[in-house]
Biotite code that builds the C-alpha atoms (Angstrom):
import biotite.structure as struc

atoms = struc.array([
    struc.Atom([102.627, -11.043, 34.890], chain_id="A", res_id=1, res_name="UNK", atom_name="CA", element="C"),
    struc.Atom([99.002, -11.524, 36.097], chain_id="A", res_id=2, res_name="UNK", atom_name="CA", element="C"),
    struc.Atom([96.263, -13.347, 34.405], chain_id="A", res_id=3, res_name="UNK", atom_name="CA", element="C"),
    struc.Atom([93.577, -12.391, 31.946], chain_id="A", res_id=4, res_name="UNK", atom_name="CA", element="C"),
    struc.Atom([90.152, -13.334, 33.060], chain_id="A", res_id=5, res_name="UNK", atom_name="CA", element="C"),
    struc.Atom([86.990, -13.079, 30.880], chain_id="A", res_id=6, res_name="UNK", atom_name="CA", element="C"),
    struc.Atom([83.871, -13.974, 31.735], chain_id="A", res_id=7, res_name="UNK", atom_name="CA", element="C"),
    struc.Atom([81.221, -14.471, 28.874], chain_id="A", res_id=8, res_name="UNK", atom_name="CA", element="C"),
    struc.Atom([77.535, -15.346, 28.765], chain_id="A", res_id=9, res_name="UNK", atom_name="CA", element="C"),
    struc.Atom([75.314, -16.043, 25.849], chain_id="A", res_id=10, res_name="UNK", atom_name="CA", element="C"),
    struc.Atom([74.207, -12.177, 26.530], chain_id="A", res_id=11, res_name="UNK", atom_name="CA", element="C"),
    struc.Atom([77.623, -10.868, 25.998], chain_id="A", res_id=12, res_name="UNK", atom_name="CA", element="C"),
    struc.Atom([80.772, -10.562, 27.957], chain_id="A", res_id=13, res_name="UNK", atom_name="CA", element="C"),
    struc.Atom([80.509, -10.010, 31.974], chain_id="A", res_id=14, res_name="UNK", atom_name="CA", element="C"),
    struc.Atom([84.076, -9.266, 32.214], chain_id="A", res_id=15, res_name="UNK", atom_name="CA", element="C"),
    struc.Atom([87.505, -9.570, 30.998], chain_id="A", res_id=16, res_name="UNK", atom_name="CA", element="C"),
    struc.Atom([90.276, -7.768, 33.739], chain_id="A", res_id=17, res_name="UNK", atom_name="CA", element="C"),
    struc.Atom([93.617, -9.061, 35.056], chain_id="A", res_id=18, res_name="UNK", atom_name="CA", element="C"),
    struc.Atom([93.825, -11.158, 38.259], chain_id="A", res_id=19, res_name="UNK", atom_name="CA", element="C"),
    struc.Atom([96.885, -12.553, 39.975], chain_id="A", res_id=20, res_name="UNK", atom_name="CA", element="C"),
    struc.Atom([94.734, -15.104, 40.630], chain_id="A", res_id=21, res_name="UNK", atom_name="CA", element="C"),
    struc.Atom([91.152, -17.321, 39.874], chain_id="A", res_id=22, res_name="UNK", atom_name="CA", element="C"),
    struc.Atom([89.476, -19.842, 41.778], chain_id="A", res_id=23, res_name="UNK", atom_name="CA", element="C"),
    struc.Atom([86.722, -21.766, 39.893], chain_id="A", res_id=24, res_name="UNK", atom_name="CA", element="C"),
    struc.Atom([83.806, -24.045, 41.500], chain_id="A", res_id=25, res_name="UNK", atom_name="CA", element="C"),
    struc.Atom([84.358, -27.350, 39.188], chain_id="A", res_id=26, res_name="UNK", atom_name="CA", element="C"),
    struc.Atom([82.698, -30.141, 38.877], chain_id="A", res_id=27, res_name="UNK", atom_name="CA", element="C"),
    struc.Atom([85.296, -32.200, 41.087], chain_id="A", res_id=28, res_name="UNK", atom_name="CA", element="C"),
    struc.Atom([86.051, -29.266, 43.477], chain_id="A", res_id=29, res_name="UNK", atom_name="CA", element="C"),
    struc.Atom([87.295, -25.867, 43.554], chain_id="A", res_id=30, res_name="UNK", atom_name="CA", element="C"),
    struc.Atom([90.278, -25.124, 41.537], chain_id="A", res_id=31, res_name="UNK", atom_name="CA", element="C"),
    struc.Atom([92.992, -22.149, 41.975], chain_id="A", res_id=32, res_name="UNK", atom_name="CA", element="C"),
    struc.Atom([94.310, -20.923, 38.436], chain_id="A", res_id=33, res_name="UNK", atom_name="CA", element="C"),
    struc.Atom([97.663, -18.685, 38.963], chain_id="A", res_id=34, res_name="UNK", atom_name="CA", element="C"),
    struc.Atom([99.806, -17.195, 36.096], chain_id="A", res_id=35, res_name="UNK", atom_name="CA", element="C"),
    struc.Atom([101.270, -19.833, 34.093], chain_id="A", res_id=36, res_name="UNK", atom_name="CA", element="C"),
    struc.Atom([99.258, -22.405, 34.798], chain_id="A", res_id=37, res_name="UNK", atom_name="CA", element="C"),
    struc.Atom([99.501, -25.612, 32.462], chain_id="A", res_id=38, res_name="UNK", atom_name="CA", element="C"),
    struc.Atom([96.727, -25.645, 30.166], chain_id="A", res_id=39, res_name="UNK", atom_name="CA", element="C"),
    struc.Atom([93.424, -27.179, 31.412], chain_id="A", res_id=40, res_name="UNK", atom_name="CA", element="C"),
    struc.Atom([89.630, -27.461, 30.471], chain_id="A", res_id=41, res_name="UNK", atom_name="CA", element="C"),
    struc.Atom([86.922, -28.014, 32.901], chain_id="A", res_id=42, res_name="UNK", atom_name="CA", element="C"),
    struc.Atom([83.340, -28.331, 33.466], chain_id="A", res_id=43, res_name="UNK", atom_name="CA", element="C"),
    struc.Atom([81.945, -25.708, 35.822], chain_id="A", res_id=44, res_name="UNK", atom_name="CA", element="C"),
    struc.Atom([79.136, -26.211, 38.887], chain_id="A", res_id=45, res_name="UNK", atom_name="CA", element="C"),
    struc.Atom([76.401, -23.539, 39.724], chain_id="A", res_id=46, res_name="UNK", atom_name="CA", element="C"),
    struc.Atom([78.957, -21.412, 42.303], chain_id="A", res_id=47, res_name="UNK", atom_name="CA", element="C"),
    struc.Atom([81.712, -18.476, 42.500], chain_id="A", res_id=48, res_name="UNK", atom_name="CA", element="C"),
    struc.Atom([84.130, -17.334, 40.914], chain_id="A", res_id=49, res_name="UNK", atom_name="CA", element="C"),
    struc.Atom([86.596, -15.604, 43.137], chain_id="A", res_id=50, res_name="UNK", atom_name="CA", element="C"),
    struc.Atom([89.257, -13.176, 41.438], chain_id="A", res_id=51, res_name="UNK", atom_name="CA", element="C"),
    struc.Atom([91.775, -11.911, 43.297], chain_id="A", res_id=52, res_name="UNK", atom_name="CA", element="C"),
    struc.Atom([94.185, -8.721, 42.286], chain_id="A", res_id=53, res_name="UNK", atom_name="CA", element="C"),
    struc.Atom([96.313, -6.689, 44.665], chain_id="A", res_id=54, res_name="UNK", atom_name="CA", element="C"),
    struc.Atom([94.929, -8.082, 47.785], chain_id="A", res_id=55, res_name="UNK", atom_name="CA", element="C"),
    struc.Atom([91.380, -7.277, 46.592], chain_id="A", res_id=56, res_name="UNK", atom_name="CA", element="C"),
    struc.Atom([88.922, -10.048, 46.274], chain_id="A", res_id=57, res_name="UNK", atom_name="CA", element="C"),
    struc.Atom([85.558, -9.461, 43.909], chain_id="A", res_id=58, res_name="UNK", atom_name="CA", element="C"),
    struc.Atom([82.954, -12.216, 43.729], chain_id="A", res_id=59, res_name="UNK", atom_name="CA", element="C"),
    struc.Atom([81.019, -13.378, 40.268], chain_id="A", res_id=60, res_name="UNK", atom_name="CA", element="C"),
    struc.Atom([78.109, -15.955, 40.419], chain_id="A", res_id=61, res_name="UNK", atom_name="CA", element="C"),
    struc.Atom([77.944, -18.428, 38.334], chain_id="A", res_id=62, res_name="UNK", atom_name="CA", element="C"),
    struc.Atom([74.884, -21.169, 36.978], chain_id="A", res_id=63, res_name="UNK", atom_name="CA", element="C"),
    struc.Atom([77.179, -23.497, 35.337], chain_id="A", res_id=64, res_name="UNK", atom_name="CA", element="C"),
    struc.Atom([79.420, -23.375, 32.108], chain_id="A", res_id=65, res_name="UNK", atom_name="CA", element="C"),
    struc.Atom([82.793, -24.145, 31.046], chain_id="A", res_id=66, res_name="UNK", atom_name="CA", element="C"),
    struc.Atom([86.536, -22.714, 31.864], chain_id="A", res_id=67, res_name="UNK", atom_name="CA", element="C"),
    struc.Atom([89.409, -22.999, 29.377], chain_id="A", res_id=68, res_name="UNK", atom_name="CA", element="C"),
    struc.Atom([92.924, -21.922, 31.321], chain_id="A", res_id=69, res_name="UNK", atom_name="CA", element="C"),
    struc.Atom([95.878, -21.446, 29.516], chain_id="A", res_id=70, res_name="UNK", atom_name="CA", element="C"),
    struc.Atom([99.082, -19.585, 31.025], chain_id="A", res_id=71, res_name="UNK", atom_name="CA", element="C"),
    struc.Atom([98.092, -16.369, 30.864], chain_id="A", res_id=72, res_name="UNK", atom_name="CA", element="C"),
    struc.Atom([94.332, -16.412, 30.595], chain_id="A", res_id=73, res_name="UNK", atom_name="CA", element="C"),
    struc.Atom([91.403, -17.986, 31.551], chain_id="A", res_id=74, res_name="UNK", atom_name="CA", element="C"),
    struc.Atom([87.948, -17.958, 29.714], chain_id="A", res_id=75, res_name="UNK", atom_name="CA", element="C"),
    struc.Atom([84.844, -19.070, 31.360], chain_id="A", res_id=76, res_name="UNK", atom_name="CA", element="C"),
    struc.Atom([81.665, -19.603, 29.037], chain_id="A", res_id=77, res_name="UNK", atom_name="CA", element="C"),
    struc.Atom([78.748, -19.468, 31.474], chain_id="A", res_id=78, res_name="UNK", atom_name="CA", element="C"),
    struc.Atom([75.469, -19.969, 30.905], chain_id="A", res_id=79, res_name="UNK", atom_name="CA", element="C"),
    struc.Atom([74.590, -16.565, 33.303], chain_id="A", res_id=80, res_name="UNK", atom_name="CA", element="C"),
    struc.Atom([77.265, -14.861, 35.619], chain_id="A", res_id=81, res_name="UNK", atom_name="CA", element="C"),
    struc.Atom([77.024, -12.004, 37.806], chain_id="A", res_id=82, res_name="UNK", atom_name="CA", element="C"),
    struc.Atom([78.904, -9.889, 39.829], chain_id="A", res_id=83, res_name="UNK", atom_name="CA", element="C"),
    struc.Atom([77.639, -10.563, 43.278], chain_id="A", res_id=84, res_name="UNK", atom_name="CA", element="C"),
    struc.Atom([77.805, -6.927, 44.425], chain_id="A", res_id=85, res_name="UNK", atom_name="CA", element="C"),
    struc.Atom([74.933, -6.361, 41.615], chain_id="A", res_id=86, res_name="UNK", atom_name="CA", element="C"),
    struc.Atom([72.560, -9.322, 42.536], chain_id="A", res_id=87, res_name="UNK", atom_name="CA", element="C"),
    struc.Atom([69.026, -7.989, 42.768], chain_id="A", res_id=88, res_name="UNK", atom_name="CA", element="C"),
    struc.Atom([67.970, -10.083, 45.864], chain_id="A", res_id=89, res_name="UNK", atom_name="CA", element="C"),
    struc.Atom([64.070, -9.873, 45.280], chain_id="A", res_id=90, res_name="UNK", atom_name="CA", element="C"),
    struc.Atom([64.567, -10.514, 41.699], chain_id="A", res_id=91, res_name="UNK", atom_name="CA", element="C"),
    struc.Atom([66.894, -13.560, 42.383], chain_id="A", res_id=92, res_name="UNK", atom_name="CA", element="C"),
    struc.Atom([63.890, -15.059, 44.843], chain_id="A", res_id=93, res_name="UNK", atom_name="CA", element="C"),
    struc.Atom([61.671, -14.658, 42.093], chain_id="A", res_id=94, res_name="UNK", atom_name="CA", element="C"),
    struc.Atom([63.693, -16.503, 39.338], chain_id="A", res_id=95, res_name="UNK", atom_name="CA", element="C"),
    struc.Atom([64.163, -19.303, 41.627], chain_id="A", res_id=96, res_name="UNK", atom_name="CA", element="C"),
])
């Protein structure tokens, strides 16, 4: 049974889709989440969030936030997250 991933920013959800498995950027390190994880709470860096379902790997940035992970899903509250795929490059450089 895979995971439930959601993603969620103060502007709304980014995502919520199953994923055999999650790798977070934490504060101590990265960190793989698989199904039936034991339950854990950690602080999230500025980084990316790799899910990974059916051999397919998709990419969401990240500027900090929290993850909850409990055996069958995982919630990240981020303070912005985006898929990388949709990054606006010249828009990014201009943020920064």
């Amino acid at each position: 049974m895979p995971l439930i991933l959601e993603i969620v920013t103060p502007e709304g959800r980014v995502l919520e889709k199953s994923a055999d498995t999650v790798v977070l950027t934490t504060a101590t390190g990265e960190m793989g989440i698989l199904p039936h994880h034991a339950p854990v709470l950690t602080i999230l860096k500025y980084g990316v969030i790799r899910v990974r379902q059916q051999g397919q790997e998709e990419l969401f940035a990240v500027a900090g936030g929290l993850a909850e992970g409990q055996p069958e899903i995982i919630t990240v509250l981020a303070d912005a997250a985006e898929n990388v795929r949709d990054i606006d490059i010249p828009r990014a450089q201009a943020a920064k």
